[in-house]
C-alpha positions, 0 to 999 in steps of 0.5 A, a space after each residue: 875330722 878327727 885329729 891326732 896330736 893336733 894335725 888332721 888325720 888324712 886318708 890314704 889314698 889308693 896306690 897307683 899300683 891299683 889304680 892301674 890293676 883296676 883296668 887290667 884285672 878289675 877282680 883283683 883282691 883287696 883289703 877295704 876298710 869299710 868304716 873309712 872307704 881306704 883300700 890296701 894292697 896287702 894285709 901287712 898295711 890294712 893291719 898297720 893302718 887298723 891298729 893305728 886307728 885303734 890307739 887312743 891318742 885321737 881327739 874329737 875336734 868339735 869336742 875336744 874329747 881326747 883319749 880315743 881311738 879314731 872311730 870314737 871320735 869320729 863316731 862323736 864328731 858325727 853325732 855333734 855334727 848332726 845334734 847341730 844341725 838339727 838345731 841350726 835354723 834352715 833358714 839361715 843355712 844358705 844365706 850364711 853358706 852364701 855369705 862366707 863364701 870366697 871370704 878371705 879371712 885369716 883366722 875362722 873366730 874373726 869370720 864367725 864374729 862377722 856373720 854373728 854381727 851381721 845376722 843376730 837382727 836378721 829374721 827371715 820367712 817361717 823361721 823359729 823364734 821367741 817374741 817378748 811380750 810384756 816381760 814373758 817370752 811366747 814361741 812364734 813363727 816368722 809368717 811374712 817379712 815388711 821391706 822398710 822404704 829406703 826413702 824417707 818422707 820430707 816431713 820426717 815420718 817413718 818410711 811406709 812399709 811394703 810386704 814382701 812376704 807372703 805365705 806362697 813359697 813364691 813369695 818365700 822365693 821372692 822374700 829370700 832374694 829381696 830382703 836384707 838385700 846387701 846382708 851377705 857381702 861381708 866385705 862392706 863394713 856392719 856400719 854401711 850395711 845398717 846406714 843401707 838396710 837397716 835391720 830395726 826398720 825390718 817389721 815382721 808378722 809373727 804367729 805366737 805358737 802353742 807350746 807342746 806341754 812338758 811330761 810331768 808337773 807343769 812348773 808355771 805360775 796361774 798368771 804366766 798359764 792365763 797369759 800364754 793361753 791369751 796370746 796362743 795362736 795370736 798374730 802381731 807385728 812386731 820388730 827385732 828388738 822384741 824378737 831373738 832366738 834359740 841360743 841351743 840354736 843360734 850363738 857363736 859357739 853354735 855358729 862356729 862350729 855350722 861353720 867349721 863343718 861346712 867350709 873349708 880353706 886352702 893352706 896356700 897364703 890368703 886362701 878364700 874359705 870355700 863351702 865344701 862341695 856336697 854342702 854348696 850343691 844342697 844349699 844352692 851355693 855357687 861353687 865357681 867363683 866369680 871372675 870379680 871374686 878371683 881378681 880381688 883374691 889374687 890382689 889380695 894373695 899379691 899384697 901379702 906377698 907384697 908385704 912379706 917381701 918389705 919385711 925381709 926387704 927391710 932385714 936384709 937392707 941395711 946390709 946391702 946398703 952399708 956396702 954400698 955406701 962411700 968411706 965417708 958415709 960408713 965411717 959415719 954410720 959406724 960411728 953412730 951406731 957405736 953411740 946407739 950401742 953405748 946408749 942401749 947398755 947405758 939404758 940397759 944397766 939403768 934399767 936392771 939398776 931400777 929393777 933391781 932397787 924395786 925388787 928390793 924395795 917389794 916386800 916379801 910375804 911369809 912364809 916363803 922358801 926356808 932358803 931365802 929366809 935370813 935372819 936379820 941383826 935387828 933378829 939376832 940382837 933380840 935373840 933369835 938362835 943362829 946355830 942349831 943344837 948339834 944332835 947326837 950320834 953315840 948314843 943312837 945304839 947300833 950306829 956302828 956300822 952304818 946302817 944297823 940303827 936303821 934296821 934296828 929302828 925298822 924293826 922295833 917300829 914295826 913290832 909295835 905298830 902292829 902288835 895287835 895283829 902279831 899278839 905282842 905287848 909294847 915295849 921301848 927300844 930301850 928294852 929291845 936295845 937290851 934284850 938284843 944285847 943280851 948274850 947268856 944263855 941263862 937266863 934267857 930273855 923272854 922278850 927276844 923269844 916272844 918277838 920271834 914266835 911271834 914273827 914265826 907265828 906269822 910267817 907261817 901263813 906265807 907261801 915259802 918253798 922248803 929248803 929254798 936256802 939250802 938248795 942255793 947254798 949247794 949251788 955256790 961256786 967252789 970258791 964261796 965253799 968257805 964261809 965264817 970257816 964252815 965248808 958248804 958241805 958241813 953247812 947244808 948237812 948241819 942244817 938238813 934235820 934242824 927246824 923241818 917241822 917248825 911250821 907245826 911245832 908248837 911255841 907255848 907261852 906258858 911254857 917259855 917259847 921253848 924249842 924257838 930257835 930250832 923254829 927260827 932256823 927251819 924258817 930262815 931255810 924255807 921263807 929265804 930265798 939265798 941265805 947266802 945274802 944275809 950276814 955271818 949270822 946265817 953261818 954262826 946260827 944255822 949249821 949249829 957249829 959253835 965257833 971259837 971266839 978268835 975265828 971269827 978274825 982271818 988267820 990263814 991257821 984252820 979253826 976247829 968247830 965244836 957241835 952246838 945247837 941253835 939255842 946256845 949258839 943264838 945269844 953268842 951271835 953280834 948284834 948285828 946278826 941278830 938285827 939283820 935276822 929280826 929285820 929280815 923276818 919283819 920285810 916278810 911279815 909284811 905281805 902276810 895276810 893278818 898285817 894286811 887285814 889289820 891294814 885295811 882295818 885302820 883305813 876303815 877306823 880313820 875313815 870312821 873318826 875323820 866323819 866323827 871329828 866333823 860332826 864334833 866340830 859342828 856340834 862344838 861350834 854350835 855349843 860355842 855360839 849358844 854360850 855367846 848368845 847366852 852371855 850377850 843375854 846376861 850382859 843386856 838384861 844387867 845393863 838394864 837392871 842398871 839403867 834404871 826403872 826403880 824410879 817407876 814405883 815412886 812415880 806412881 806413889 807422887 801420883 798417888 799423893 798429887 791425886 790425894 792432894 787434889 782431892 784434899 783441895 776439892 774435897 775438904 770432907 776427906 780426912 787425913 787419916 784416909 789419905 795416909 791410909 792410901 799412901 801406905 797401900 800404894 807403897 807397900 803395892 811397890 814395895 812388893 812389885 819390886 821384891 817381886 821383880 828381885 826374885 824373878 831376877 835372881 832366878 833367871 840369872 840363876 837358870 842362866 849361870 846354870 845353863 853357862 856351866 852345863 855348856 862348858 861341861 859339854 865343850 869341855 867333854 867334846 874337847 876331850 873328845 876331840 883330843 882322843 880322836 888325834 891320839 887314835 888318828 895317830 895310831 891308826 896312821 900311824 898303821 897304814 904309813 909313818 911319816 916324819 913330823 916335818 923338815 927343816 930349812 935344810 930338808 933334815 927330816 925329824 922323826 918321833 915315833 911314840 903313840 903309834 899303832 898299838 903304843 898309846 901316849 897315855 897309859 890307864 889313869 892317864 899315865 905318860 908312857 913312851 915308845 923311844 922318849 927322843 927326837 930323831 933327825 935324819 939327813 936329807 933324802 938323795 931327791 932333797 940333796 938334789 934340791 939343795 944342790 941346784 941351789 947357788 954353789 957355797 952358798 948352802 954349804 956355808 949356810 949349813 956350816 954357820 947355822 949348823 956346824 960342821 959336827 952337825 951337819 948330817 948326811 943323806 939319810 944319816 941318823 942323830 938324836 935330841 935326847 935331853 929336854 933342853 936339846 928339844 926346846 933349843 932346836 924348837 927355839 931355832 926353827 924360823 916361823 917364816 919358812 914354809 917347811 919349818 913353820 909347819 914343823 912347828 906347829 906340828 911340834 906345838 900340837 904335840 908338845 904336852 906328849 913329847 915333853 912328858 915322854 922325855 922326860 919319864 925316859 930320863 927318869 927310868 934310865 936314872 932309876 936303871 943306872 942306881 939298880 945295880 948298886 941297890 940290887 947288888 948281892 954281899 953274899 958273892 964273892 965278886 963284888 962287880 956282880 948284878 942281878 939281871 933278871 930284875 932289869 926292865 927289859 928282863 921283867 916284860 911280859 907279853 900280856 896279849 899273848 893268852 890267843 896264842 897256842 
């Protein structure tokens, strides 16, 4: 039955209502639920019960299959249930039923444990088998079962055997009554039962049946076919501990769940398993129990209970016991109950004493929680850093107010992250630091103006509603009427013919991006739904009134507004105006088509140079290990060359002269001038066999050491390889999302944005080039002070006090910087290799380093060439002598290369 919630789904019943209508009006209409047989009274309950049989929170229970509605699993539970049965054997079904009937068992896994172990010998008439015959398993069909004598001879023979079978269903009657007679009474033990009726006594004539062959190719051996062809249709005796069966057929999985389908028990305190109705009727299973039966159950119901009551006898008696107990005797009794107590605290604390010392003495693994890493004084006296360096704050621009460095930070790293989809050539935020300081109008800067045709240019594939801000500007209330000085009125009529065609003006780059500021307001009208939420910069830009410089401070006295437009009035905004505006303008730009294009572009590029980047690892490593082979080559055939067959020769030439020595003894008529003649043939044949073998040494090592170099070039040019795939897997990560570099041992995140989306670390001809040339440290996110808050109280805080300073300690989410090279090594050389957040961090840094260090320092290098620039470019033909020529500043001379597709 399908459960819900681990309880078994019961069926309504009728309610009594209709049972007494089914007499008085038996054409009464109902509602019937056919897939479960229940009836309702009314709709209301038929669709009440109907939707929750369709929430999938059911579970199949032979299964275990969850997640479906009630019909699913019940549907399920069906087909297993006749997917076993099909496969149980027949033969087997009613002696087991037999079997676990009445059996008091509490739980069902001790019950199928006990019918396995008592039939996984047993075979009975025309059962399904496998016959093992030497080493090959053959099918058989069991065709008559030999009963062993229960008597043995007095000579110690084996009993003889009868037959109790034959091929009649009378005898297959007789077969089922009188074999393994006193198998189904589980409550003898399995060790009476075999000293009785042993079932490795039990002989069996088996008929070897022919297997149906399999579609397809015939996957057995020549000799396992000339076997199975030998024993086909054989008949033989044989015994159980040749014989087995199917375990698709018969196992305890298998036997669990025959069993768990067929019986059923009672939620009453040892309750019998009992054999369902309908099942007992078709197997012949006797549904009334036994007078015997039911006696030795209710004996058993009453030990239980029995046993329950002791338990709660034994709670509740020293209680009643104490009161009865006489002065004397209770005083006493306290007294040794006080010395049981001191003993069990005195116990107690020896114990937490040792657990504690063990727990000391247990060796920590690193790395672990940074947390619980502490820097020892044999570490500190080896010079192990115990305060971090204190980063900075002023110099991170736009700090003040919190919360403009973020926006700003924001904006400049999306600007050059996606500068190929926005037609924009990278730039530093020193550079966009400048340009948004930059407040003449002439010149003007032509950085500011690229960034936002741009981010026009873009925003004009996003679906906006026209005049959406002007519209909530007149639905303000009389007291918002005043705004920066400007009345709504004078606001929304000054605003109503500016910028109302900017989604087809044309902004040409060869022509300076004229007219962008006109665009920038129609834009700001159209794409914002409130413009009352963005800062003053709404109001000192859009209404194209030019405000004097000193009413922008409260002052009761009215100001008076001068006609400007939206081009004078733009580089006279603060600053923070002019971040909100570009922030403002990047958060739209992101749900634009072209940003999401590019987006799905990266994903495809990373997932094209992660399969790349395996196979030149593969290849690497099979380059690495030929050169090892290569080497172990050399070093055998130089071990060789050194050990020593230069003797070889000589020994041929002794021979040479004992064999003319020899002949000189027998042969006297032999001259000496031949035997010299001979010695000198065999010494120049040596001579030149070892030259010889000189050569073709040399030419192998030759060849090798030319094969050592060509396999360093190529490791060397996959190395290089392998380098340039983690600078573009950083920049097309860095496109699809920017993660911080890692945290410290107190969550601070440290954040370095160089080389990402279209910025690249290295320039053409290996240049360094660099996005912000810092590191960057970010207070801990609002879920990491929780973290560090549910740790022991004072004790982080004064961690972080020691370690980093009251200066240093940052806030949630608050900003500093490591700007100087000796920062940056400080703060590395401070990180603990044994916490788990700061090694990675780390290795991190580590992996990176040869583009951070570089990057830094190039930075420092142009701010010092950009500090001298004044005094170098300074005019002696003004009067003033304080005055610069700004147009040769670096952010004044950048030029937007990619800007040639943009009309």
């Amino acid at each position: 039955m399908p459960t819900c919630r681990r309880k078994r789904v019961l069926l309504t019943e009728p309610l009594p209502s209709l049972l007494k209508a089914l007499k008085s009006d038996p054409n009464r209409d109902v509602y019937y639920l056919a897939k479960t047989g229940e009836i309702f009274d009314t709709y209301e309950g038929y669709a009440a019960r109907m939707s929750f049989y369709r929430l999938k929170q059911f579970q199949c229970e032979v299964t275990g299959r969850s997640g479906l509605d009630y019909f699913q699993a019940l549907e399920s539970e069906q087909l297993e249930a006749r997917t076993m049965h099909s496969r149980f054997p027949e033969q087997l079904k009613p002696a087991i039923l037999k079997a676990v009937q009445w059996q008091v068992m509490g739980r069902l896994d001790h019950l199928v444990e006990a019918v396995y172990e008592r039939y996984k010998d047993r075979y009975f008439h025309d059962e399904k088998i496998y016959v093992d015959i030497q080493g090959d398993k053959f099918v058989a069909r069991v065709m008559e079962v030999f009963l062993p004598q229960l008597n043995t001879k007095a000579n110690g023979e084996s009993p003889d055997l009868a037959p109790v079978a034959s091929t009649s269903s009378s005898s297959h009657e007789n077969d089922q009554r009188i074999s393994h007679q006193i198998h189904g009474d589980l409550k003898i033990s399995a060790k009476e039962v075999n000293a009785a009726d042993d079932p490795t006594k039990y002989l069996y004539k088996a008929q070897i049946l022919e297997e149906e062959k399999p579609e397809g190719r015939d996957k057995h051996t020549a000799s396992t076919k000339e076997a199975r062809a030998k024993w086909s249709g054989s008949i033989m005796e044989v015994r159980c501990n040749v014989m087995s069966r199917d375990r698709l057929a018969f196992s305890k999985s298998i036997l669990r769940r025959f069993i768990r389908d067929c019986v059923d028990r009672d939620a009453a305190v040892a309750s019998p398993w009992t054999v369902k109705p309908p099942v007992a009727a078709r197997y012949g299973v006797d549904s009334v129990m036994p007078e015997a039966t039911r006696q030795g159950v209710e004996d058993i119901k009453k030990g239980e209970m029995q046993k329950r009551k002791k338990v709660w006898g034994d709670k509740e008696g020293p209680v009643k016991k104490q009161k009865k107990l006489s002065a004397a005797r209770e005083e006493k009794a306290l007294a040794l109950e006080k010395e049981r107590e001191a003993e069990k605290l005195l116990a107690k604390a020896e114990a937490e004493r040792q657990a504690a010392e063990k727990k000391k003495k247990k060796p920590v693994r690193y790395p672990t929680e940074d947390l619980d890493v502490a820097l020892s004084e044999k570490e500190k006296k080896a010079g192990m850093k115990v305060r971090r360096p204190t980063p900075s704050r002023t110099p991170l621009p736009f700090n003040d107010p919190r919360g403009s460095f973020e926006s700003f930070l924001m904006a400049w790293n999306f600007l050059v992250i996606y500068g190929q989809p926005l037609h924009l050539s990278t730039f530093t935020l020193d550079e966009l630091e400048h340009a948004i300081r930059h407040s003449l109008v002439e010149p003007p800067c032509q950085l500011i103006a690229e960034i936002h045709a741009s981010l026009i240019y873009n925003l004009r594939t996003v679906t906006f509603q026209r005049h959406s801000a002007v519209m909530a500007l007149m639905s303000t209330s009389d007291k918002d009427d005043d705004k920066s000085g400007i009345t709504i009125e004078e606001l929304t009529t000054a605003m109503a013919d500016i910028g109302n065609n900017w989604e087809r003006t044309p902004l040409r780059h060869s022509e300076g991006r004229e007219g962008w500021e006109e665009s920038l307001v129609g834009c700001l009208k159209d794409v914002s739904r409130d413009l009352v939420g963005l800062p003053d910069s709404a109001a000192s830009l859009d209404p194209t009134f030019h405000q004097h410089p000193t009413s922008r401070v409260s002052s009761p006295v009215p100001t008076k507004h001068q006609p400007s437009n939206p081009k004078q009035c733009y580089p006279t905004l603060p600053s923070e105006d002019k971040i909100a505006i570009l922030a403002f303008m990047c958060n739209v730009a992101v749900s634009s088509k072209s940003i999401h294009t590019h987006m799905e572009a990266c994903e495809e590029e990373l997932t094209s140079r992660r399969k790349e980047k395996i196979e030149l690892n593969r290849a690497r490593k099979a380059l690495v290990e030929a050169r090892e082979a290569l080497l172990g080559e050399n070093k055998e055939s130089e071990s060789t060359a050194n050990g020593g067959d230069d003797d070889t020769p000589m020994n041929e030439l002794s021979e040479l002269s004992d064999v003319s020595t020899s002949e000189n003894s027998s042969e006297q008529g032999i001259s000496s001038k031949k035997a010299t003649d001979l010695r000198r043939k065999a010494q120049s044949q040596a001579h030149a066999k070892q030259r010889e073998a000189a050569r073709a040494k040399a030419a192998s090592m030759k060849q090798a050491m030319a094969e050592h170099r060509r396999l360093d070039e190529e490791i060397n040019k996959l190395e290089r390889r392998l380098e340039g795939i983690e600078r573009e897997f950083r920049q097309l990560l860095g496109s699809v999302r920017v993660k911080p570099m890692g945290k410290d041992r107190f969550y601070n995140r440290i954040w370095w944005f160089d080389g990402m989306g279209s910025a690249s670390l290295l320039g053409s001809g290996g240049i360094v080039q660099y996005g912000t040339g810092r590191l960057f440290i970010q207070g801990p996110s609002v879920f990491d002070q929780e973290i560090l808050d549910r740790r022991e109280e004072g004790d982080v805080h004064a961690r972080r006090l020691e370690e980093e300073g009251e200066e240093g300690m940052l806030g949630v989410g608050e900003w500093a910087v490591y700007a100087d090279l000796e920062e940056v090594d400080e703060f590395t050389a401070w990180l603990n290799p044994k916490g788990n957040r700061e090694l990675a961090l780390r290795n991190t840094l580590a992996r990176w380093w040869p583009h951070i260090v570089p990057g830094i320092r190039k930075r420092l290098a142009d701010l010092n060439n950009i500090a001298k620039l004044p005094e170098a470019r300074r005019s002696t033909r003004v009067k003033q002598s304080g005055a610069t020529d700004i147009s040769r500043a670096p952010y004044m001379t950048w030029t937007n290369r990619k800007a040639v597709s943009m009309s």
